[in-house]
N, C-alpha and C positions, 0 to 999 in steps of 0.2 A: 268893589265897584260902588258909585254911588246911586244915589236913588234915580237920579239924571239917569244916568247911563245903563240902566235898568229898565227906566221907561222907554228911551230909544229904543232899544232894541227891541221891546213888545211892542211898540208902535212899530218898529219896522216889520215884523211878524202881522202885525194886522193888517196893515197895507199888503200886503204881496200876497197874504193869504185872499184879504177882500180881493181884490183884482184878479185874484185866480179862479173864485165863486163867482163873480158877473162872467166872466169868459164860460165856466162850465154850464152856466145858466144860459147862456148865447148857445150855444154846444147843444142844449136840450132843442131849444128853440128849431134850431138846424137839422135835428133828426127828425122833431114832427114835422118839416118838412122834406124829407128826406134825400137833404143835401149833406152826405156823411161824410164828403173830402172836407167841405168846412168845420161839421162837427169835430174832425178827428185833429184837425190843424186848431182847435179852440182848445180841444181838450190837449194838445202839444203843448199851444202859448200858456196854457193854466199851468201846466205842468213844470214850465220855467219858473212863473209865480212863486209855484211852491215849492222848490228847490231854492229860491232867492230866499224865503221865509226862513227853509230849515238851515241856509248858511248864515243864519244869524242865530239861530236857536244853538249850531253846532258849535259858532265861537261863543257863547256863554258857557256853554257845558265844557267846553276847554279850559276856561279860565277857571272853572270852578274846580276842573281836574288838578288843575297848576297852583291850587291852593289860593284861589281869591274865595274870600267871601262873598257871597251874596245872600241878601235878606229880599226874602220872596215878599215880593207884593201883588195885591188883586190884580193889577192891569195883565202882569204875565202869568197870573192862570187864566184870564181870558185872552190871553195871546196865544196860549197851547193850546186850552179850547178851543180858538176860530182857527186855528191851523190844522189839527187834528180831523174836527169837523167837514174843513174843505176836505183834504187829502181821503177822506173817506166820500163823500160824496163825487172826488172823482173816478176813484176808483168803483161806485155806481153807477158813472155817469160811462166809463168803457163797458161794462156790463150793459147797461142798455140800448148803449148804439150798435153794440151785435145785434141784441133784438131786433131794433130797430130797423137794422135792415135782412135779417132774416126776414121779417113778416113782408118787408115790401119785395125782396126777390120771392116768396110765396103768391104775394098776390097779383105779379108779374106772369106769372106761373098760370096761376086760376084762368084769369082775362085771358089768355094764347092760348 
């Protein structure tokens, strides 16, 4: 592969992943206020995001399988890192929307 075609694909990895972290960040947004059909349909569209990310991560590591070379450069370690990083924060971000609405069926609770 060349160095071109290299950068594509971390730039396409960075885009789908950015677009997945403004969505999961929307998503937080929507639990503190505790409209969790939004959050959970944010955290869905993120979750496309980042499955658009990893099928581009997945056809690099194919070719790499099928015996192309590839010479690592900075952009796609920062392209696994912002990918990585989202996929981990949304995977905090379902974690917290349980919370989230645990306390509020709680404080539903309290108030009756």
């Amino acid at each position: 592969m060349t160095s071109e075609d290299i950068q594509l694909v971390a730039f396409t990895i960075i885009l789908h992943s950015g677009n997945a972290k403004m969505k999961i960040h929307s998503a937080f947004e929507a639990m503190r206020k505790a409209d969790f059909i939004a959050a959970n349909q944010l955290l869905e569209e993120a979750n496309e995001e980042i499955l658009q990310a990893h099928k581009s991560q997945t056809e690099l590591l194919q070719n790499y399988a099928n015996g192309t070379k590839i010479d690592m450069e900075i952009i796609m370690v920062h392209a696994q890192d912002h990918l990585m990083t989202t996929m981990t924060l949304r995977e905090m971000a379902i974690e917290m929307s349980y919370l989230y609405e645990q306390n509020a069926q709680l404080a539903v609770k309290m108030r009756g």
